[in-house]
C-alpha positions, -999 to +999 in steps of 0.1 A: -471+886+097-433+890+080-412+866+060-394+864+096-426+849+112-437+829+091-404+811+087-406+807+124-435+787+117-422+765+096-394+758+119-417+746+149-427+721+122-391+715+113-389+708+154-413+677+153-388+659+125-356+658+152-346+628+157-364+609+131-352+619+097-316+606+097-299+605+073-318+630+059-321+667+081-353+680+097-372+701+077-405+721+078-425+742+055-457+761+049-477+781+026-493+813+027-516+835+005-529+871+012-522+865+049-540+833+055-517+796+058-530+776+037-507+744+045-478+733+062-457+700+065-423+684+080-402+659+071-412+628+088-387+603+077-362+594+057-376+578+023-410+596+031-424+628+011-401+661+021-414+690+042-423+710+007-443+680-006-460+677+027-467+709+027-483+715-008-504+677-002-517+694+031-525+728+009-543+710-020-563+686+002-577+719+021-582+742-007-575+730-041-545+735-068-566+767-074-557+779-040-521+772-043-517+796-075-500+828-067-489+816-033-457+818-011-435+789+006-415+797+036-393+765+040-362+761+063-338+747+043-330+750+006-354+724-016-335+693-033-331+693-066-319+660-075-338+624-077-331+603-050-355+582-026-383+607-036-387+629-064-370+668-063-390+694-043-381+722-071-400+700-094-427+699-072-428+735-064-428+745-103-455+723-114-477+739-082-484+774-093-462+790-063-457+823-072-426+828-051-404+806-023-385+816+010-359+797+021-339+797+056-308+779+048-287+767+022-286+730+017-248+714+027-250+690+005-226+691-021-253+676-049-281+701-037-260+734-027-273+768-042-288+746-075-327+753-063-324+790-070-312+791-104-339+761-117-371+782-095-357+817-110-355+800-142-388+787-143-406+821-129-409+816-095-392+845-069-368+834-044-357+852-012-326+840+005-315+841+042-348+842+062-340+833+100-310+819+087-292+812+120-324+792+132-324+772+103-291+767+103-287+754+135-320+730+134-294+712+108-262+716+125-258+679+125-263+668+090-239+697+080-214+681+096-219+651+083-221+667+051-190+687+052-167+659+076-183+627+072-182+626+112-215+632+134-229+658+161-213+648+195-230+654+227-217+644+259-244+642+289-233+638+320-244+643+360-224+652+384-223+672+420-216+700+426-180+692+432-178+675+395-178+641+406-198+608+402-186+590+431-218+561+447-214+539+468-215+508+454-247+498+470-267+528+464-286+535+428-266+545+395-280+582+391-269+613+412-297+631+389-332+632+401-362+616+384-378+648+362-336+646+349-341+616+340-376+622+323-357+646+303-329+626+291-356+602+278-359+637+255-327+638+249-322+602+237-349+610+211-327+638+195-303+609+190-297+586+162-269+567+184-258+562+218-220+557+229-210+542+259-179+524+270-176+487+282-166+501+317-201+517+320-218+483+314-202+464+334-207+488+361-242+499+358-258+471+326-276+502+311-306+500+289-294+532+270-333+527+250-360+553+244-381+550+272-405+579+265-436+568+253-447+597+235-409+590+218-403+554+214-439+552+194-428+580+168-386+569+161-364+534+159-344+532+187-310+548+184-279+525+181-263+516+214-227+517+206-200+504+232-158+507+229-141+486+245-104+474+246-111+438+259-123+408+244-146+399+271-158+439+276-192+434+274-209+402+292-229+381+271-254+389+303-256+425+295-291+439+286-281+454+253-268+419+245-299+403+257-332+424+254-355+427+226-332+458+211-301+432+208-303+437+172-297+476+180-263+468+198-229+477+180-199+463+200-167+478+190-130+461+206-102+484+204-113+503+173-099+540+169-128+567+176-127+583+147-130+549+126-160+539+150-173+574+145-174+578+107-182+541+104-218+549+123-223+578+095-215+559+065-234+523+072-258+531+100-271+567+090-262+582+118-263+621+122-262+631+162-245+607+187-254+606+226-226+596+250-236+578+284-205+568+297-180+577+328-151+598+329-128+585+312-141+579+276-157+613+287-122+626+290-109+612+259-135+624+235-129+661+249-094+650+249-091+646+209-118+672+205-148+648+192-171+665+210-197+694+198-224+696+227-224+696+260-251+689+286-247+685+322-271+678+347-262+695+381-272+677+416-276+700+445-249+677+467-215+670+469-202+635+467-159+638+470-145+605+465-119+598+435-142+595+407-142+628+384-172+634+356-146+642+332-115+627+327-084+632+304-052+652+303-075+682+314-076+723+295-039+729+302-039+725+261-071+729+252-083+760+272-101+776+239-114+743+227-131+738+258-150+771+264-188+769+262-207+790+235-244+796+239-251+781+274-290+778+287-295+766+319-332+748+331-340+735+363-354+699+363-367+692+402-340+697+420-313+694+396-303+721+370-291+713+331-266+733+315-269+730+276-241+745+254-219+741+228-184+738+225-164+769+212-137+756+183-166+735+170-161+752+133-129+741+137-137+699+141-157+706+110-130+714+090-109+684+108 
């Protein structure tokens, strides 16, 4: 195996960390000598031991500090370098007897960025730059923009038919999507550190908007369920996310500005990648005022009519380019079919 595969590696261990590490990005890690990996690690949390650390505790308790001398680290983003909750990885890494450390992607953050090279070099210990770098990158898209705005990762999900519409009947159930869509989203929601909704959508349809998923809900807190509204009385004291044992998770927001709500979630809730559930219209408006990073629409082989759009807004008469789709995959759930993509012009909110 290459530098190339093994950092591939560690990023399937970077994968089990999304979703839980907030305010800190996933990470993974592992190390190899004369062919054979000897350890490997993710971050789990944030305040908990990072992916590096993981990695070299899993290492010694299999083979030793003898084992670890002369050895290589593949880990996917750029190892801290400063104290803060838990002690710096480059410290860690020199007083193991690595012999040299790849790294996937440099660190965003402004206290961390490009320092880990100079102190490893310093100290002995070869460093490659650059390995899988796009992977890496994008495994951490989220905290970068945190890093470099202050504002989160926005994904809208929505359903609709295949005329774009969410049009029931009042008596019939709230989902067009089918039920292995809906198994999914449960996925989804675990990717999320937040989830926005709009004071319309609970009144209409008193949403959960909770972590479900077993295999989920037993591994992450549930994400914040965060509802704008411009009335007073928007959300019924009735409502489930006023009343169920998640209460405490519930952030009710009257006629507060988006981007106030927005970087408010990142700067006292630790919030890196936001979820919206909502209708069309808050839909509209965050595509409107170009919030939004990610897109993911579930498909539903019928078509409704009726007056009630998935999106709404002013529409791509002046935002044509902001609104083209980068990167698209497409998966059939049951019936329905998921389109996944990011927005083109995202670069550009992260420089907003």
């Amino acid at each position: 195996m290459n530098d190339s595969e093994y950092m591939r590696r560690a990023l399937e261990l970077a994968r089990r960390g999304v979703g839980l590490t907030s305010p800190n990005p996933p990470v993974g890690a592992i190390i190899v000598k004369d062919g054979q990996e000897l350890g490997g690690g993710w971050h789990h949390a944030a305040g908990e031991p990072h992916a590096e650390v993981e990695a070299l505790n899993d290492a010694f308790r299999r083979h030793g500090s003898a084992g670890l001398e002369g050895a290589t680290i593949y880990v996917t983003l750029e190892p801290c370098s400063t104290q803060g909750r838990t002690g710096p990885c480059t410290t860690a890494i020199e007083r193991s007897g690595l012999a040299r450390v790849v790294i996937g992607a440099g660190d965003p953050n402004p206290a961390h960025e490009g320092r880990a090279m100079g102190i490893l070099e310093e100290a002995g210990i070869e460093v490659v730059e650059g390995i899988e770098e796009a992977s890496c990158e994008e495994i951490i898209r989220a905290f970068s923009k945190v890093q470099k705005t202050g504002l989160p990762w926005l994904i809208i999900k929505t359903a609709m038919s295949l005329d774009g519409r969410i049009t029931r009947p009042p008596t019939e159930s709230q989902w067009l999507s089918g039920e292995e869509s809906r198994a999914e989203v449960q996925l989804l929601r675990g990717e999320a550190d937040a989830i926005l909704t709009s004071g319309r959508t609970v009144r209409a349809d008193d949403p959960q908007l909770t972590v479900r998923s077993l295999d989920v809900a037993k591994e992450k807190k549930q994400p914040w369920r965060v509802v704008l509204t411009s009335r007073d009385d928007g959300v019924p004291e009735s409502a489930r996310i006023r009343s169920d044992k998640q209460r405490k998770r519930t952030l009710i927001f009257i006629r507060q500005r988006i981007e106030c709500v927005l970087r408010e979630l990142v700067s006292e809730h630790g919030v890196n990648t936001v979820l919206v559930e909502a209708g069309g219209g808050l839909v509209g408006r965050l595509l409107d005022e170009g919030w939004a990073d990610e897109l993911v629409v579930y498909l539903t082989p019928r078509l409704t009519g009726g007056p009630t759009p998935a999106t709404g807004g002013e529409g791509v008469g002046r935002l044509a380019e902001r609104l083209r789709l980068e990167g698209g995959q497409f998966q059939r759930f049951g019936n329905d079919v998921r389109l996944r993509a990011v927005l083109a012009g995202t670069g550009g909110q992260l420089e907003r």
